[in-house]
N, C-alpha and C positions, 0 to 999 in steps of 0.2 A: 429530429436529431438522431446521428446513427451513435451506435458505440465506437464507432472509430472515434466519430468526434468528440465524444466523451471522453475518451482515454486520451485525445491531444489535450482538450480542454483542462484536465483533470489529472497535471499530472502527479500530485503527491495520490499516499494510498489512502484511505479512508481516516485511518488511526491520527495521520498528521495535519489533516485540516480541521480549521477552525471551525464551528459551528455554523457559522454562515456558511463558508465553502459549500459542508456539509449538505445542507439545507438545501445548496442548490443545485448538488450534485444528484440527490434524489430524486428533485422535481426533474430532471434533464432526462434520471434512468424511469422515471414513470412516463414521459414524454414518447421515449424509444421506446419501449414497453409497449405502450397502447398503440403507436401508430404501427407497430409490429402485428397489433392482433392478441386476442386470446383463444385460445385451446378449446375443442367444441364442449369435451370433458375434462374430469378431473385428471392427474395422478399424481403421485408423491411418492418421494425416495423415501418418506418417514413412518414409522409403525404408527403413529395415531390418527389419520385419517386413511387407511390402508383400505379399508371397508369403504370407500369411496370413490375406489380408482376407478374411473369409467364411468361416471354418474357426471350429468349432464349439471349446470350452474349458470348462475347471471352474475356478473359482477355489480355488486351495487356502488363500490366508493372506493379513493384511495383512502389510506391511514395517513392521515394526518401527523408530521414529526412532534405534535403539541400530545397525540394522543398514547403514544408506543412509543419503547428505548430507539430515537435514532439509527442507530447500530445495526438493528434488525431492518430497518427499513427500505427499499421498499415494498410494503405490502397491500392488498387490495381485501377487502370485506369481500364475502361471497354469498350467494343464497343457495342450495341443494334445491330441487324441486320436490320434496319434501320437507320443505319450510327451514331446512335448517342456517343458522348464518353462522360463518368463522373467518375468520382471517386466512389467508393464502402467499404463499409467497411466488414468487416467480418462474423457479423451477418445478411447482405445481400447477400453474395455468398457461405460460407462456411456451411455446412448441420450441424453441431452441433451447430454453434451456431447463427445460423438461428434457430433452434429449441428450444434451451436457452432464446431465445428472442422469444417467441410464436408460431414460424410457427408448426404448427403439418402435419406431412406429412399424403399420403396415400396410402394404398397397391398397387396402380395403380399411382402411382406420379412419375411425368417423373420429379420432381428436382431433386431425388438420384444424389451422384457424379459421377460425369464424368471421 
């Protein structure tokens, strides 16, 4: 599923659908998400994984909307390869929109997707 198709499918905004909606508006953006790819490395528009940017990851799982406020969601578990795990959002692992959110790549940038 592309986001086009999400944004036909989908057309109230987040705030106005019901929780089912909701639910399966997520599962659609973790759908496109993954068949999009993730990011070789880290990076984040936010101060508290800042010391991470560039550090290489494995995604281990989606978040579950039983597990984290809906709202926030979608997000993936990560592993550091120094053992660490944390939650990640999309604009941290995903190359567009990691890019949408600032990051600018470069010709020689080992984040491309994996």
């Amino acid at each position: 599923m592309t986001f086009e198709e999400i944004n036909a499918k989908y057309a109230k905004d987040r705030g106005e659908m019901t929780r089912g909606e909701l639910e399966d508006f997520i599962t659609d953006c973790y759908t496109a998400y993954e068949e999009e790819g993730f990011a070789k490395v880290f990076w984040s528009p936010y101060d508290q994984y800042k010391n991470r940017i560039g550090q290489h990851f494995d995604v281990i799982r989606r978040i579950e909307t039983s597990e984290n406020d809906i709202e926030v969601l979608p997000m993936w578990e990560i592993k550091f390869e120094d053992g660490l795990t944390t939650l990640a959002y999309p604009e941290e692992i995903v190359m567009t929109e990691m890019v949408a959110n600032g990051y600018v790549p470069t010709n020689n940038d080992e984040t491309m997707v994996s």
